[in-house]
Backbone as CSV, one residue per row, in Angstrom:
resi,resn,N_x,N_y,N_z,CA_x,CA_y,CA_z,C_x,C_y,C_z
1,UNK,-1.225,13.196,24.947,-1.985,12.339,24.065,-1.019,11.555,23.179
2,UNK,-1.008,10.296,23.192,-0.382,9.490,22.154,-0.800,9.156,20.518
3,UNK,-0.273,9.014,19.891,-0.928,8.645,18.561,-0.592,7.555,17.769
4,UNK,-1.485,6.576,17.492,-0.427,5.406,17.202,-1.414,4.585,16.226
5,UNK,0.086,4.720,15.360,-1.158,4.280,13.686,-1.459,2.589,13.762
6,UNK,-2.532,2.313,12.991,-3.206,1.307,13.054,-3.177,0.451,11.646
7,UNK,-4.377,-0.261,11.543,-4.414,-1.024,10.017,-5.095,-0.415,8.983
8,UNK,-4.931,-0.935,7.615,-5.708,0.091,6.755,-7.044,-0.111,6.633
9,UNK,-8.046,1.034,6.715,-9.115,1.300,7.062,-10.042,0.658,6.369
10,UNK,-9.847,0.537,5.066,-10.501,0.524,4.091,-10.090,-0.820,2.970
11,UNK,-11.471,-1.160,2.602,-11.143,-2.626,1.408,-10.670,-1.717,-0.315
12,UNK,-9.862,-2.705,-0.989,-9.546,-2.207,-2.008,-10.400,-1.328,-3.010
13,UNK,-12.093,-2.146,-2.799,-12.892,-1.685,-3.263,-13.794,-0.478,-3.153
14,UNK,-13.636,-0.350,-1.364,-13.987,0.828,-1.147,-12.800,1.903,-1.218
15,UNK,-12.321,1.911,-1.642,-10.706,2.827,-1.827,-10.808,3.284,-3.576
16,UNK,-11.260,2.615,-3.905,-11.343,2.737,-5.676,-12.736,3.744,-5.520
17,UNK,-13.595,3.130,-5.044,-14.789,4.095,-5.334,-14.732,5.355,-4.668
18,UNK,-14.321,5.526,-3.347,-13.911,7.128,-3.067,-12.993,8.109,-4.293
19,UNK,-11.911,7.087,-4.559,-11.373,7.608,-5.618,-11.678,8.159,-6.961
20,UNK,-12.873,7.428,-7.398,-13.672,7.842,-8.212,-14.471,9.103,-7.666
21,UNK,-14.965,9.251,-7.123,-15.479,10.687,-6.039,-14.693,11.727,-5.810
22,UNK,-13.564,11.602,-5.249,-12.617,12.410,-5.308,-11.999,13.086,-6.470
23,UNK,-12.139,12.332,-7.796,-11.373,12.732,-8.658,-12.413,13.756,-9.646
24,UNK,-13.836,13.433,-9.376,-14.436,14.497,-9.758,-14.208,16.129,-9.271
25,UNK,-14.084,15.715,-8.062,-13.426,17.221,-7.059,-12.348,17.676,-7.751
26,UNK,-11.669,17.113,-7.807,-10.185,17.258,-8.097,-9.318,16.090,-8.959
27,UNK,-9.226,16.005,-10.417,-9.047,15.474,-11.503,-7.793,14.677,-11.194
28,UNK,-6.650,15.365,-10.636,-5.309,15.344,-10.387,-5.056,14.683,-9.034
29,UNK,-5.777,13.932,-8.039,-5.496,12.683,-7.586,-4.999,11.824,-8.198
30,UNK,-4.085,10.645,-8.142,-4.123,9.803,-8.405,-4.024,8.247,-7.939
31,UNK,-3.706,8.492,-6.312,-3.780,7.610,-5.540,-4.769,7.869,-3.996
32,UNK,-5.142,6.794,-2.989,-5.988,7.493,-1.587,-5.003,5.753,-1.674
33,UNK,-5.263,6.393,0.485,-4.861,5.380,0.760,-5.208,5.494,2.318
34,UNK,-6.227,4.760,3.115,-6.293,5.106,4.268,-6.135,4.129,5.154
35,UNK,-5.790,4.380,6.468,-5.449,4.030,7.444,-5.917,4.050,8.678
36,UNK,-6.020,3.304,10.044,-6.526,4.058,11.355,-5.690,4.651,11.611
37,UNK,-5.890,5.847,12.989,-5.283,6.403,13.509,-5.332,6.402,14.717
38,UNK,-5.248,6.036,16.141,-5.385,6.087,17.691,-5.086,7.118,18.101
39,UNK,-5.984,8.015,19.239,-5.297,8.428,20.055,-6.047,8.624,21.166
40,UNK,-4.922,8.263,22.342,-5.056,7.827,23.985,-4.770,8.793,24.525
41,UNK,-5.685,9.457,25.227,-5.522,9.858,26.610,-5.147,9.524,27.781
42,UNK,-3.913,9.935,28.296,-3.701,9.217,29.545,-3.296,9.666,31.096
43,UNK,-3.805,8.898,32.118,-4.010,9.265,33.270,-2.723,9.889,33.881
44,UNK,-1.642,9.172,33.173,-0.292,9.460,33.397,0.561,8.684,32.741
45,UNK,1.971,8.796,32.656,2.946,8.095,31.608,2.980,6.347,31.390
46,UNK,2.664,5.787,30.422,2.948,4.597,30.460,3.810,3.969,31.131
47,UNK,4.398,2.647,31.716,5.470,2.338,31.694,5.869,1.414,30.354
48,UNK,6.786,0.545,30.091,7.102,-0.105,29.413,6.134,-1.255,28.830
49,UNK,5.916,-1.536,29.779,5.309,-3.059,29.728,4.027,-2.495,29.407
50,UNK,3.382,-1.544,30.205,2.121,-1.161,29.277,2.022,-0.802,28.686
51,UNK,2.804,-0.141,27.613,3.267,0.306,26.296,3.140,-0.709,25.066
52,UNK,3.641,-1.594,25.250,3.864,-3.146,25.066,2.105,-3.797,24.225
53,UNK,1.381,-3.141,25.810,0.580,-4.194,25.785,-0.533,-3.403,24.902
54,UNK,-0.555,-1.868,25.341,-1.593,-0.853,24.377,-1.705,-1.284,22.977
55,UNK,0.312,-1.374,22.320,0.247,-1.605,21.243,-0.100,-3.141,20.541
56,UNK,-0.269,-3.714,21.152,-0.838,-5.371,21.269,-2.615,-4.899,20.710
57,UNK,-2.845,-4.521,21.632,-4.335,-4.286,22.185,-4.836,-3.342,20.644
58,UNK,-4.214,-2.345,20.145,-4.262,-1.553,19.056,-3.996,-2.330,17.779
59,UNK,-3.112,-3.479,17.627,-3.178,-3.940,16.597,-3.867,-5.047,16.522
60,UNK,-4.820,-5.348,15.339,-5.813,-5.898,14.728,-6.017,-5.548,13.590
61,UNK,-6.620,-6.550,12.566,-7.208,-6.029,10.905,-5.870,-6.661,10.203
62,UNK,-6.227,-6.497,9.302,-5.268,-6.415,7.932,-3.864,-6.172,8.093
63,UNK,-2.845,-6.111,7.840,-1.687,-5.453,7.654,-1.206,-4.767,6.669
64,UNK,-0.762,-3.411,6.701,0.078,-2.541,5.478,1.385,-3.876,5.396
65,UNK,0.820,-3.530,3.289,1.816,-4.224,3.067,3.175,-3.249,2.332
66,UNK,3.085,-2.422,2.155,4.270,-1.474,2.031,4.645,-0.681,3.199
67,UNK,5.280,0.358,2.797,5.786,1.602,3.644,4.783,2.506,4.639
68,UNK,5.611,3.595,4.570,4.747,4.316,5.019,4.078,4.927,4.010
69,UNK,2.658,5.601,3.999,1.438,6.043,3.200,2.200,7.688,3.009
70,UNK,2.114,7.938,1.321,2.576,9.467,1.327,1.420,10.119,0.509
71,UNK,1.882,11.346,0.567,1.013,12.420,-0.321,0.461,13.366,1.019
72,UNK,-0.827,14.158,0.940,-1.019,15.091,1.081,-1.980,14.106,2.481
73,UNK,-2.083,14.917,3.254,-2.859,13.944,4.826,-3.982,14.527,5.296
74,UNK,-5.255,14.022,5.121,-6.261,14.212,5.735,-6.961,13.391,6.984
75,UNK,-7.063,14.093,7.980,-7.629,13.491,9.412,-8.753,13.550,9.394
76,UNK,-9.566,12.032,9.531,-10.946,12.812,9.599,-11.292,11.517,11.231
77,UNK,-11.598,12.613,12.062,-11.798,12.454,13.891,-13.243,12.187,14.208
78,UNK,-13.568,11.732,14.766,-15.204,11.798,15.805,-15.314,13.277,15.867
79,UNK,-16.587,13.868,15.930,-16.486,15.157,16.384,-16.041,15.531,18.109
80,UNK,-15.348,16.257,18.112,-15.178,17.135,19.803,-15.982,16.989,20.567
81,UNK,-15.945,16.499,21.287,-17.394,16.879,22.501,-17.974,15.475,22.494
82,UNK,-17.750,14.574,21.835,-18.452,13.169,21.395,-17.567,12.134,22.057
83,UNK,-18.416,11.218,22.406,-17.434,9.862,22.471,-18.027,8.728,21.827
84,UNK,-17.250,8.269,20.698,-17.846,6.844,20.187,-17.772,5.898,20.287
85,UNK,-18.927,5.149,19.676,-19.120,3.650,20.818,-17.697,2.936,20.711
86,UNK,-16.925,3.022,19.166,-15.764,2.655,19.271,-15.075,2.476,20.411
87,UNK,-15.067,3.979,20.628,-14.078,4.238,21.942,-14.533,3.842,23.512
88,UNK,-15.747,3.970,23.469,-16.501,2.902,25.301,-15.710,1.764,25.271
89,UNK,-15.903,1.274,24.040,-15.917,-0.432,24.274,-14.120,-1.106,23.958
90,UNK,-13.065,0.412,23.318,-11.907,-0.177,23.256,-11.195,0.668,24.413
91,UNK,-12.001,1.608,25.259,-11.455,1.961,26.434,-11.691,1.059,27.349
92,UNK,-13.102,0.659,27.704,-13.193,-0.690,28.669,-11.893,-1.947,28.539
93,UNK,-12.177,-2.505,27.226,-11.106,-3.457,26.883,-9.904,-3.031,27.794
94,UNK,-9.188,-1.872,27.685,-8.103,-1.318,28.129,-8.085,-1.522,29.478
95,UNK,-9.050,-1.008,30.118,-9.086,-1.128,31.262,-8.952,-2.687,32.198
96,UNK,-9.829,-3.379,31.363,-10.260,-4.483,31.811,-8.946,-5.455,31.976
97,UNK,-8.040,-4.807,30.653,-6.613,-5.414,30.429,-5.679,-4.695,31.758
98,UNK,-5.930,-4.199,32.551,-5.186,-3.658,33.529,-4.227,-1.967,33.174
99,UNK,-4.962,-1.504,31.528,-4.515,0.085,31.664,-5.081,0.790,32.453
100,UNK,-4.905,1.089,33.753,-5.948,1.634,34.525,-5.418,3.214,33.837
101,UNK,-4.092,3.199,33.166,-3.512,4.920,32.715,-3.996,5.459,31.794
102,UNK,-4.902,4.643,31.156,-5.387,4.737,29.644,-6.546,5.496,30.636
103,UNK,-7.040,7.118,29.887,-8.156,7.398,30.414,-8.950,7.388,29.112
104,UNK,-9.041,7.403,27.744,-9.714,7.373,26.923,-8.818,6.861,25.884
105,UNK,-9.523,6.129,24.782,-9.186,5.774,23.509,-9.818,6.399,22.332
106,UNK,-9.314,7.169,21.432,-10.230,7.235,20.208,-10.336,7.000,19.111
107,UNK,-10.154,6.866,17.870,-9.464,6.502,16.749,-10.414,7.163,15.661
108,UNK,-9.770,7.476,14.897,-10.160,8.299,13.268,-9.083,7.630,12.451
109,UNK,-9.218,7.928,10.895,-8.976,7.512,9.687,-7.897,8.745,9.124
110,UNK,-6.923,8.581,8.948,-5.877,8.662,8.046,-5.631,8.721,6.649
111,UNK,-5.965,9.766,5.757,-6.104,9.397,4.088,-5.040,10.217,3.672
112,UNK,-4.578,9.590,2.958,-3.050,9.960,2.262,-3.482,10.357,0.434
113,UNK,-3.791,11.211,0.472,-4.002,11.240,-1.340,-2.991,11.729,-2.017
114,UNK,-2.481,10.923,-3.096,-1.440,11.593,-4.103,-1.806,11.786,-5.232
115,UNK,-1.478,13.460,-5.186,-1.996,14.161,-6.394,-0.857,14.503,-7.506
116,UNK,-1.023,15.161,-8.541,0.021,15.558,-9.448,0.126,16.700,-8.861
117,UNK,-0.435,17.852,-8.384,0.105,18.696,-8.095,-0.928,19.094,-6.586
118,UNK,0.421,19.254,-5.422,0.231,19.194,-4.047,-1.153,20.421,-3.529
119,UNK,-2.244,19.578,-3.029,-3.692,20.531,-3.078,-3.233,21.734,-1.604
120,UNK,-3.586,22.854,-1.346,-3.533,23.743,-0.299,-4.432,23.109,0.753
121,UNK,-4.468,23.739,2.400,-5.042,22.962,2.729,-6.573,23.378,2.917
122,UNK,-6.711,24.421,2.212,-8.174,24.317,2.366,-9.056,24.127,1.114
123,UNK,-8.463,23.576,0.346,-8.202,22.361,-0.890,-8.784,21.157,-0.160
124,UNK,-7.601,20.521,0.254,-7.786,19.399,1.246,-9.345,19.221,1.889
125,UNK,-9.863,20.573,2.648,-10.933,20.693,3.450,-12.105,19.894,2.443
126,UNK,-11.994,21.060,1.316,-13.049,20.986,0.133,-13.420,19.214,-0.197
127,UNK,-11.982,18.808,-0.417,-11.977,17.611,-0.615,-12.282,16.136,0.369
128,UNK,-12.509,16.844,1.163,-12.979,16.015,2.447,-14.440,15.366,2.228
129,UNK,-15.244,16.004,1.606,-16.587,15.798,2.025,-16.867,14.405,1.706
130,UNK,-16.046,13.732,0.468,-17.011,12.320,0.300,-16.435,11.529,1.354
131,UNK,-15.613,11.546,2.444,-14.517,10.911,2.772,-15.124,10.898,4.334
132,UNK,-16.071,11.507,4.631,-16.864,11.080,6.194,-18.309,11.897,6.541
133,UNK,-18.347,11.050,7.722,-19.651,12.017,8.347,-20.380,13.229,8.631
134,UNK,-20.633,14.485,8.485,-20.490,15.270,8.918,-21.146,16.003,10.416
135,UNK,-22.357,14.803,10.597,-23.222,14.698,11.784,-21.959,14.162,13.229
136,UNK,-21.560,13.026,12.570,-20.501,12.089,14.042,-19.006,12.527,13.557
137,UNK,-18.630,13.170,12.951,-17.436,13.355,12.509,-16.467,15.190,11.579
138,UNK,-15.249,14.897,12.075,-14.885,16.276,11.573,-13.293,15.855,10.899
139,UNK,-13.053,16.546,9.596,-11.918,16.782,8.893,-10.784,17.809,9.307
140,UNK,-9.662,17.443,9.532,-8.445,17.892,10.250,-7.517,18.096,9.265
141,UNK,-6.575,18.971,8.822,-4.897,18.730,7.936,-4.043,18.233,9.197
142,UNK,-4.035,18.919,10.285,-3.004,18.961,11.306,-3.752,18.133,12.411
143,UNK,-2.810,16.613,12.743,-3.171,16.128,13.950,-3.053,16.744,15.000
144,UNK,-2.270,17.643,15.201,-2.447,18.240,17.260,-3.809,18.734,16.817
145,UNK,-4.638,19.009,15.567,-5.998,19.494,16.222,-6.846,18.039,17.175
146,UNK,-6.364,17.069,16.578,-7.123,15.978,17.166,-6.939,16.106,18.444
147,UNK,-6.308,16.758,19.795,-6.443,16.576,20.546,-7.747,17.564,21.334
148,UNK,-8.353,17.831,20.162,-9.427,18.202,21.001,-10.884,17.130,21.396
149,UNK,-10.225,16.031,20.662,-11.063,14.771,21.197,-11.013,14.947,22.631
150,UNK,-10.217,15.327,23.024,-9.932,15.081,24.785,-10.581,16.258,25.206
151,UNK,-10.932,17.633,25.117,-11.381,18.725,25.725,-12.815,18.980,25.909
């Protein structure tokens, strides 16, 4: 499974108001910052050129205008067992583009919160709830769990 970060998820405005949500949970946030996240299933190893072209095909939206996003990392995925429409319609694309290796696409959100003092991770969990679905969607600390999108 590949993983390959994307644009930021979220408008300034909706980033402030989670933040406001969050900080009731937990006082000692002081920054969120989210992002997409990809990840491809594949039929077998890329070559170059389709490597190339995935990451073509993956970038869209906005652009990070700094670094990389720090603090404490919450994954929040499609649930297991699910496939979302997201993913039909940016796996077709793929295909249609000639990834015949690409066997699935999926993508979830990336939130980076910086706190004053670093939350545990089932802290983190707690703190998940304003931050997604709980019907179409599930909260992760550790991306290799995301590869159970694929199982």
């Amino acid at each position: 499974m590949l993983q390959l970060a994307g644009a930021p998820a979220l408008s300034a405005f909706r980033i402030q108001k989670l933040l406001r949500a969050l900080r009731t949970l937990h006082p000692g946030i002081t920054a969120l910052d989210a992002c997409y996240v990809h990840f491809v299933a594949l039929r077998r190893a890329l070559t170059g050129e389709e490597s190339l072209l995935l990451e073509r095909l993956l970038r869209y939206g906005p652009r990070h205008g700094g670094g990389q996003p720090s603090g404490a990392r919450l994954l929040i995925i499609p649930r297991p067992g699910t496939i979302s429409p997201w993913s039909s319609k940016a796996t077709d694309i793929a295909h249609v583009c000639g990834l015949g290796a690409v066997e699935r696409i999926e993508r979830g959100i990336s939130y980076h919160l910086q706190c004053e003092r670093a939350p545990a991770p089932t802290e983190l969990l707690h703190l998940a709830a304003p931050l997604f679905d709980r019907m179409t969607e599930i909260a992760v600390v550790d991306s290799r769990q995301a590869e159970s999108l694929f199982t």
